[in-house]
BAFI-3210 file (N, C-alpha, C; in Angstrom, 3 decimals, decimal comma, padded with zeros to 6 digits):
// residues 124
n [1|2|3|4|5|6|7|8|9|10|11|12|13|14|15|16|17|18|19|20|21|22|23|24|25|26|27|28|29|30|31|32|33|34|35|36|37|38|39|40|41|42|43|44|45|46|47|48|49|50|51|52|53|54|55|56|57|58|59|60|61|62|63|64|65|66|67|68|69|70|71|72|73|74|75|76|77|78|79|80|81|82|83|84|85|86|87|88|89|90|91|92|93|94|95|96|97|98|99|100|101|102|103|104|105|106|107|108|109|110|111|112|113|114|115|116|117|118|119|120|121|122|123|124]
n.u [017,724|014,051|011,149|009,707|011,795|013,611|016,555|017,755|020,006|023,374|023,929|021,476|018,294|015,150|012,475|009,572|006,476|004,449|004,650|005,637|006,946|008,023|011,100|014,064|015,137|012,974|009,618|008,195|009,428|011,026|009,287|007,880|010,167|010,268|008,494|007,931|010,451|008,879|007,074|008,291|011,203|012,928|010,715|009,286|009,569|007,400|008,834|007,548|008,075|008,118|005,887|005,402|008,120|010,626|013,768|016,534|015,741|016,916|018,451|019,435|017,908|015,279|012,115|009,097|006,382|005,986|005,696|005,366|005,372|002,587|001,519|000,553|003,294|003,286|000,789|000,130|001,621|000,980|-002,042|-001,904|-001,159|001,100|002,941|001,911|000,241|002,347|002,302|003,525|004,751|002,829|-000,277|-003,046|-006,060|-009,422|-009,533|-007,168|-006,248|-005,664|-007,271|-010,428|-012,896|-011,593|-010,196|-010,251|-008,399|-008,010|-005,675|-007,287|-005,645|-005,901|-008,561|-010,369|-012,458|-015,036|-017,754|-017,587|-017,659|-015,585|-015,075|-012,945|-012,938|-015,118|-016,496|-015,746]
n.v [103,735|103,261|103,033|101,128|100,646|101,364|103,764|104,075|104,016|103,475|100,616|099,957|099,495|099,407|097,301|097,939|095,935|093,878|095,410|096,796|098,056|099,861|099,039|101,665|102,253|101,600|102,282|104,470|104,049|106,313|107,728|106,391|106,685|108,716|109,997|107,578|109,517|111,867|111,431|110,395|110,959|113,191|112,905|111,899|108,509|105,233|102,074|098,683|095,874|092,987|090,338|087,844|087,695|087,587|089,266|089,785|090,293|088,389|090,309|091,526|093,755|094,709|093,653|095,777|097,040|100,626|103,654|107,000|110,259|109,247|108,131|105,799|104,659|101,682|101,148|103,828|103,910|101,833|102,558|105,017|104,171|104,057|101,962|098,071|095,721|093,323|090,354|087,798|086,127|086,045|084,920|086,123|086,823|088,584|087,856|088,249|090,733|094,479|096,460|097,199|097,403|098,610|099,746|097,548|096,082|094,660|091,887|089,753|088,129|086,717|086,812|089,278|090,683|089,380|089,519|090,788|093,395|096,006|096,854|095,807|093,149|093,872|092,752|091,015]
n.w [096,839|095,923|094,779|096,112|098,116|100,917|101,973|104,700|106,334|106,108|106,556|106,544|105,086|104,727|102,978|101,531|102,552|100,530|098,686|095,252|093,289|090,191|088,595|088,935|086,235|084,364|083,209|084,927|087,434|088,374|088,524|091,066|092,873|093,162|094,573|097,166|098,098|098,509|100,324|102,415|102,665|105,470|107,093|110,378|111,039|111,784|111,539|111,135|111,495|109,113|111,221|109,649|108,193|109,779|109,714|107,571|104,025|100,721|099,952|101,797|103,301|105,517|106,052|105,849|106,973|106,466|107,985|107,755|109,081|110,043|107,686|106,005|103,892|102,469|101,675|100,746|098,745|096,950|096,536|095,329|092,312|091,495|092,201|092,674|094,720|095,865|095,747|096,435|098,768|100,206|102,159|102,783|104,449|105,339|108,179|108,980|108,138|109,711|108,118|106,247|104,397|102,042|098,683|095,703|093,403|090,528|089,929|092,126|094,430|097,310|097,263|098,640|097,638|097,908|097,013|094,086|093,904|094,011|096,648|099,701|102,127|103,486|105,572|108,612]
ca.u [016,307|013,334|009,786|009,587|013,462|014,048|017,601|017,554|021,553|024,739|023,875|020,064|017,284|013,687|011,609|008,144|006,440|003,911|004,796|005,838|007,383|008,676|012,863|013,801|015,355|011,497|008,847|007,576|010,314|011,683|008,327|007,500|010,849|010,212|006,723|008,379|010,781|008,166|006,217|009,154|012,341|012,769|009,955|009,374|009,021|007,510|009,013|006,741|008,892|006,755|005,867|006,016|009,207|011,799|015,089|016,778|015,504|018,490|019,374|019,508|017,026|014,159|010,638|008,200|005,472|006,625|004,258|005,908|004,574|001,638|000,651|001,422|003,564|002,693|-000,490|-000,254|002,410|-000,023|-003,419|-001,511|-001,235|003,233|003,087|001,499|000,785|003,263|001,769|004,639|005,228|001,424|-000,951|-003,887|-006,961|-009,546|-009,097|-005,968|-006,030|-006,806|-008,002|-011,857|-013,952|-011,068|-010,797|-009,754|-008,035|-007,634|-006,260|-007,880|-005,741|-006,622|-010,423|-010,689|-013,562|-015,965|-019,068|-016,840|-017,984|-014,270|-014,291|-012,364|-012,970|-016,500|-017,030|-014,352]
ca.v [103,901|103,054|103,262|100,059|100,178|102,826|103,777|104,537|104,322|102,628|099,457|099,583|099,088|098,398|097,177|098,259|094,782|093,856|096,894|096,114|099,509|099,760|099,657|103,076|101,918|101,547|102,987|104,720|103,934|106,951|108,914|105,832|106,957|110,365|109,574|107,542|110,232|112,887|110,570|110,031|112,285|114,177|112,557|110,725|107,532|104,197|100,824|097,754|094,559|092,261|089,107|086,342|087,433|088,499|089,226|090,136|089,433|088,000|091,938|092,235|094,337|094,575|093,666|096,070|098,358|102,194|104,824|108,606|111,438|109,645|107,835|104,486|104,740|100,798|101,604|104,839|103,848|101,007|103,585|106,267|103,777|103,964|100,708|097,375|094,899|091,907|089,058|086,307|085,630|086,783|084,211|086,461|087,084|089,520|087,891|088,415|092,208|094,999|096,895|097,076|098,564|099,426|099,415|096,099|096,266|092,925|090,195|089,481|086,784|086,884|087,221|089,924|091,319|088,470|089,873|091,746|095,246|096,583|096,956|094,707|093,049|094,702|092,358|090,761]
ca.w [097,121|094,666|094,969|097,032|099,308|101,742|102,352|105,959|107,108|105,402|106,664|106,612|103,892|104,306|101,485|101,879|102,202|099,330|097,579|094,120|092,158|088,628|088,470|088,290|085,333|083,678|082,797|086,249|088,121|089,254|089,033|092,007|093,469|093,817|095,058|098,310|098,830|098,995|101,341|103,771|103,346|106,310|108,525|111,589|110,674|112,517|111,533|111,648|110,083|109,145|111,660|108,890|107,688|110,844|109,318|106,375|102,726|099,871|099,435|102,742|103,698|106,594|105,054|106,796|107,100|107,084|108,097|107,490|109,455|109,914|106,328|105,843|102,685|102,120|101,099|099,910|097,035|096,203|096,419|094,200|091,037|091,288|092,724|093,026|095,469|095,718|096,587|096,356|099,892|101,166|102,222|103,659|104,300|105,923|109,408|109,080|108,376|110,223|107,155|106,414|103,102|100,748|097,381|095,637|091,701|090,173|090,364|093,578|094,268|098,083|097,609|099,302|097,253|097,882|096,071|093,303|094,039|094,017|098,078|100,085|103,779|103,899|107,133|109,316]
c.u [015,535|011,985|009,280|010,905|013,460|015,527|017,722|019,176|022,139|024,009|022,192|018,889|016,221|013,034|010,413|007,484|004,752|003,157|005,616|006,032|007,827|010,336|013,030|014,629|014,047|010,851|007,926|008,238|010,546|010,548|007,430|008,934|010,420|008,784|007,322|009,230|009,884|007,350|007,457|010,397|012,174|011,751|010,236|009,048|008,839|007,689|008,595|007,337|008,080|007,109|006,054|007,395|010,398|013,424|015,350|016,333|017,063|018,999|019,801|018,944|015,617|012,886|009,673|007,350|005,841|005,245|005,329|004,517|003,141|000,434|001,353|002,004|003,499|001,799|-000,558|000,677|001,565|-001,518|-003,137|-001,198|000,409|003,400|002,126|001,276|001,598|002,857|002,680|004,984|003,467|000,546|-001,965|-005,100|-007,687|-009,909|-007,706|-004,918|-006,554|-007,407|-009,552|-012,362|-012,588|-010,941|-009,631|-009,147|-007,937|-005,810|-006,417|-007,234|-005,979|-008,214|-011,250|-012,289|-014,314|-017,288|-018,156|-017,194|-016,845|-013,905|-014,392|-012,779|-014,412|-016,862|-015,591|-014,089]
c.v [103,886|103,520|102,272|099,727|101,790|102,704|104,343|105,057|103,596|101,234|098,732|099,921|098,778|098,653|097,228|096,439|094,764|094,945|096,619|097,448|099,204|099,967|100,997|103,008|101,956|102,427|103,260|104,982|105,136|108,537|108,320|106,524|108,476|110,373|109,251|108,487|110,979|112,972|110,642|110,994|113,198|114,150|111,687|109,619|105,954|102,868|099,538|096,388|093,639|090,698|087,636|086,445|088,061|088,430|089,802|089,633|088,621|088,794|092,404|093,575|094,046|094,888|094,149|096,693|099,650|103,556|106,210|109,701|110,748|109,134|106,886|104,115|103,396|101,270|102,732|104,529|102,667|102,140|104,614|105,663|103,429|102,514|099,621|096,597|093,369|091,132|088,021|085,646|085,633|085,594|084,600|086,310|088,024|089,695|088,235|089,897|092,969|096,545|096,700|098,397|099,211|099,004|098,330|096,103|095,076|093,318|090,825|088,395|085,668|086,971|087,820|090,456|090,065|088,140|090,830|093,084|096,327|096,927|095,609|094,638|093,925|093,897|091,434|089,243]
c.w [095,799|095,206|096,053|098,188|099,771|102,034|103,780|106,299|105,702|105,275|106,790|105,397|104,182|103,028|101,931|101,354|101,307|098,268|096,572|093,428|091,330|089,388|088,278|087,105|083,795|084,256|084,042|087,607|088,651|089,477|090,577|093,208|094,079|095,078|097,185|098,679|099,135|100,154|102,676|104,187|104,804|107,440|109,455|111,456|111,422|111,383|111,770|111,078|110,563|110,371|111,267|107,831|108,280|110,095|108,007|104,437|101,665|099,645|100,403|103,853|104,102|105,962|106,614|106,305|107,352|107,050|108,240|107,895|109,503|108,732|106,462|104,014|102,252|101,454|100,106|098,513|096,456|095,568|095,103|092,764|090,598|091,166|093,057|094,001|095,228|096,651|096,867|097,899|101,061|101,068|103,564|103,189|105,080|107,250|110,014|109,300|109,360|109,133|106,749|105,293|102,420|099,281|097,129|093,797|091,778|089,672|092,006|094,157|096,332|098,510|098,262|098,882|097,207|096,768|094,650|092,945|093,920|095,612|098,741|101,778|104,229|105,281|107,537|109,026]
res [x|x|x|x|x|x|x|x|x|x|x|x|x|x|x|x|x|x|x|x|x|x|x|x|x|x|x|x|x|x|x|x|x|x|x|x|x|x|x|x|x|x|x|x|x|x|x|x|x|x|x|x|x|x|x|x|x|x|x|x|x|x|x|x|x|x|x|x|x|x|x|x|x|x|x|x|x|x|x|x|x|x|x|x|x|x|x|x|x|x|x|x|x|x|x|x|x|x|x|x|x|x|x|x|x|x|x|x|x|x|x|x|x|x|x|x|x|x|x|x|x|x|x|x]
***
């Protein structure tokens, strides 16, 4: 487990999908690790794997959305500064989300922030 891979079972792994953490090897790394455990250890957690990528990644592990107790630790390990978003596979936009008015750090490479005010998806 890292800041971005959940260890769920033996045989199971999701990678939080365009969540982007330091190695816990580097510089952040395992203050992003601690971060997702604190977020998830021990809760109820819903499973959302993503629609444009059903199956396993090359590590073998289920690219999803994880919400803990309630918080969608996607987001929140991006929001809290641990972690970035990973764009490499992402080709959205803000019909695409259902997100609306959050904040936007560069690169923008989505264009979410239209008018460059720093919030994103201000209209649908």
């Amino acid at each position: 487990m890292d800041g971005d891979t959940l260890d769920v079972e033996p045989n199971l792994m999701i990678r939080l999908v365009l969540v982007n953490a330091p190695e816990l090897n580097a510089a952040g790394g395992p203050e992003a690790k601690d971060y997702l455990v604190s977020l998830c250890l021990g809760t109820r957690a819903l499973v959302d794997e993503d629609d444009n990528q059903i199956g396993r990644d090359p590590y073998g592990r289920v690219l999803a959305v994880v919400t803990c107790d309630g918080t969608n630790a996607n987001a929140d390990m991006i929001s809290s500064g641990l972690a970035k978003t990973y764009y490499m596979f992402c080709s959205l936009n803000c019909p695409d989300i259902p997100y609306r008015r959050f904040r936007v750090l560069p690169p923008d490479p989505h264009h979410f922030d239209i008018d460059g005010d720093g919030v994103g998806c201000e209209t649908g």
